[in-house]
C-alpha positions as CSV (number, residue, x, y, z in Angstrom):
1,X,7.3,7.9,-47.2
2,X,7.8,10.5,-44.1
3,X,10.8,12.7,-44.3
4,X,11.8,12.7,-41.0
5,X,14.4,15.0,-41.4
6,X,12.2,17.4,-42.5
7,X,9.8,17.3,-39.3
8,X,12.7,17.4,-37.1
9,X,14.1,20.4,-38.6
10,X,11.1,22.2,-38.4
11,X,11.1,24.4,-35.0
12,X,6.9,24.6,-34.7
13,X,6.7,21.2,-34.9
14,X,9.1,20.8,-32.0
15,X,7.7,23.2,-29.6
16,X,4.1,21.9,-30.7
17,X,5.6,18.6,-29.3
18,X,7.4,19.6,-26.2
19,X,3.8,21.7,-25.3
20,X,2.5,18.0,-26.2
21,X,4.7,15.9,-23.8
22,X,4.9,18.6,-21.1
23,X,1.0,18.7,-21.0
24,X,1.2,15.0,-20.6
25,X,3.7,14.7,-17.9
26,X,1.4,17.4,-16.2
27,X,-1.6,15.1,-15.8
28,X,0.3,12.5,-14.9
29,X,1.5,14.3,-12.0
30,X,-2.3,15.6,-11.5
31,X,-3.1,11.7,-11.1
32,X,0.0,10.9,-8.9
33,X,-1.5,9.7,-5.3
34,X,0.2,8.6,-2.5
35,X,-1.6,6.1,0.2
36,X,-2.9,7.0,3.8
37,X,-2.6,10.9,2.0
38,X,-6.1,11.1,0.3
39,X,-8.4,13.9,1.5
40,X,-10.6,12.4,4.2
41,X,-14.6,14.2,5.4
42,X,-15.8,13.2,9.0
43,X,-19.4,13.0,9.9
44,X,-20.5,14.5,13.5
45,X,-19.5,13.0,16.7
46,X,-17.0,10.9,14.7
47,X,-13.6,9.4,16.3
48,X,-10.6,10.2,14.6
49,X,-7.5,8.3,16.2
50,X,-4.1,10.0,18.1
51,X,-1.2,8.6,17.6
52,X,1.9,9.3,19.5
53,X,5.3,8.9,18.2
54,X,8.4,10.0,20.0
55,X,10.0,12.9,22.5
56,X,12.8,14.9,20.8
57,X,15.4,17.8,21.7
58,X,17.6,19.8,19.8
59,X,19.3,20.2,22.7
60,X,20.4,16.7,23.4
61,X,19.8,15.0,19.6
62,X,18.3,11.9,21.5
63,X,14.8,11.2,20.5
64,X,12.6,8.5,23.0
65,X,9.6,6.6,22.3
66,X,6.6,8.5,23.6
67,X,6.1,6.3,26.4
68,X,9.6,6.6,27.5
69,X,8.5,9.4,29.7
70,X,5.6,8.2,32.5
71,X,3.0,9.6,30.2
72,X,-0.5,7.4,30.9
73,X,-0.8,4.2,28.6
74,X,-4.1,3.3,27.0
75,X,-5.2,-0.2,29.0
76,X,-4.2,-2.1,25.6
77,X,-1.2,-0.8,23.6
78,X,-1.2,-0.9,19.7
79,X,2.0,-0.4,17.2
80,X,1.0,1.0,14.3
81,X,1.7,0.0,10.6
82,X,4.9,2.2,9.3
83,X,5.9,3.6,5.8
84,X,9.3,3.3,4.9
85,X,10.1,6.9,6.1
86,X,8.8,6.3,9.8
87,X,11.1,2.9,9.8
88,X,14.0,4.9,8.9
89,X,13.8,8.1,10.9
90,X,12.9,5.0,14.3
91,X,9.3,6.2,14.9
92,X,7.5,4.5,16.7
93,X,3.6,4.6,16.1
94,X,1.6,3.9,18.6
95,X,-2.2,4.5,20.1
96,X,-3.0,6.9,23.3
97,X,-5.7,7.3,25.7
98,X,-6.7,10.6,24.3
99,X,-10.0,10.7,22.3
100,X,-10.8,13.1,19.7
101,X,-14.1,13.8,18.1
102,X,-15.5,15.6,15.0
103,X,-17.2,18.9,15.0
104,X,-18.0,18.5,18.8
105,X,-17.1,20.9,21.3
106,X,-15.6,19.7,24.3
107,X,-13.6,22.1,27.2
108,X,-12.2,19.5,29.0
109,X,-11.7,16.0,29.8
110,X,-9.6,13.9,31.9
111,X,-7.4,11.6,29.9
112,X,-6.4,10.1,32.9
113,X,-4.9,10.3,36.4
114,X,-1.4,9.3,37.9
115,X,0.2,9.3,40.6
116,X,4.3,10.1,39.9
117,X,6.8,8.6,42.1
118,X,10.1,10.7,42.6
119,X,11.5,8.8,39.8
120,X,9.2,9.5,37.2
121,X,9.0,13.4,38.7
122,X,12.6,13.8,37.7
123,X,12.0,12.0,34.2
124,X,9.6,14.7,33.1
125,X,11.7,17.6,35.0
126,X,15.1,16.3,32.7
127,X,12.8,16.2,29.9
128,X,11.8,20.0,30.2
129,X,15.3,20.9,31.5
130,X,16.7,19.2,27.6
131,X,13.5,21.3,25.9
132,X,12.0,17.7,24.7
133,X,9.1,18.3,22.5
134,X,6.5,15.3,22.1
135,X,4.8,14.5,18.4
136,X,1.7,12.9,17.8
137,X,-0.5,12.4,15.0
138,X,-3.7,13.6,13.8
139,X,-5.6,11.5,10.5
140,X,-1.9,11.2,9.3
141,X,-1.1,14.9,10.1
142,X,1.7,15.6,12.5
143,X,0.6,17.9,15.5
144,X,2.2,20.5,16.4
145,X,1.9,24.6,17.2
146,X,2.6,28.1,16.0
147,X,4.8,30.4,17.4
148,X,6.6,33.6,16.4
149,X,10.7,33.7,15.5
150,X,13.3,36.6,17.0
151,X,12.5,38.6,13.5
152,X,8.3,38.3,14.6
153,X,7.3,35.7,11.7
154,X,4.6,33.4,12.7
155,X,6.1,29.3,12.3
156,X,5.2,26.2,12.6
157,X,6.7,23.8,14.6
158,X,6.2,20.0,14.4
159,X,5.0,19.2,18.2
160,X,5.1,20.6,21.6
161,X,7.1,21.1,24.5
162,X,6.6,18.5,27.4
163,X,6.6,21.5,29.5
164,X,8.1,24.6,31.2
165,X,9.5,26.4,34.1
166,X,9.1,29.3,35.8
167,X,11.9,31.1,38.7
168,X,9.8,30.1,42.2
169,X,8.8,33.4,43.7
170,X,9.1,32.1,47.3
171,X,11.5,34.2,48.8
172,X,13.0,30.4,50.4
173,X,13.5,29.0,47.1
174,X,14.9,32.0,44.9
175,X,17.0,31.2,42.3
176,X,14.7,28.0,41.7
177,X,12.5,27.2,39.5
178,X,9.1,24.9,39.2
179,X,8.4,22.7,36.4
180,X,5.1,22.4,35.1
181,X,4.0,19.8,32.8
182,X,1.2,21.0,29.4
183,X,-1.7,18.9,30.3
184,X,-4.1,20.7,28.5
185,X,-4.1,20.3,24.5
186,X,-6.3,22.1,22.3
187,X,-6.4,20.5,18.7
């Protein structure tokens, strides 16, 4: 008969099995996966699909769907499947007209070309006016840029602005400024 007492009293034995059950919670964790997150190689000239998402501003706390602003819409527009976190935070996933391609080196390429109407003028204008970034998604990775703090750290921030302005230098227009859209991305 085991003496249990004995065992349990002993403080080896007890740190032997804490070691024991803390190396076994460790490989568990090792092993823990998570779908859609596994690493992922690409062969040469291979697609990988952008998503967009949303438009948001800390300046006015109201996020829009992506294609809420006049941005061009692929000819055939696809929601994507959502995790429980993008239902709850109200992204919407969705496909865009911008191709992406592995290991190739491309300068630039027209997405697309649109006319804007006044209307649609003074939607991006509001939009860069309320500092309204836009997110998208690369192979399940949110895009986004790097930029450097008042104290001169280098962060990351999730997306990009929609654009920026600039004080007109006409000598007419002072104290005006020009909006300017970011139509060129580098990924």
């Amino acid at each position: 008969m085991i003496n249990y007492n004995i065992i349990l009293n002993n403080k080896y034995i007890i740190k032997y099995l804490y070691i024991c059950i803390f190396l076994i919670i460790h490989q568990t964790i090792g092993a823990f996966y998570l779908p859609g997150v596994s690493p992922r190689s690409y062969a040469q000239n291979e697609q990988i699909k952008l998503f967009v998402t949303k438009v948001t501003s800390t300046k006015t706390q109201i996020p829009y769907d992506y294609y809420a602003l006049p941005y061009c819409r692929p000819k055939k527009a696809n929601l994507q499947s959502e995790n429980l976190g993008e239902v709850i935070s109200g992204d919407r996933i969705e496909n865009s007209v911008y191709k992406v391609e592995t290991k190739v080196a491309k300068t630039c390429e027209v997405a697309c070309v649109k006319k804007l109407r006044k209307h649609d003028r003074d939607l991006f204008v509001n939009a860069i006016k309320d500092d309204y970034r836009v997110h998208w998604i690369v192979d399940n990775l949110p895009v986004g840029m790097f930029s450097t703090n008042e104290i001169q750290e280098t962060v990351f921030q999730r997306g990009f602005p929609v654009g920026f302005r600039l004080k007109s230098d006409v000598p007419k227009e002072k104290g005006k400024y020009k909006y300017y859209l970011y139509n060129h991305i580098r990924i």
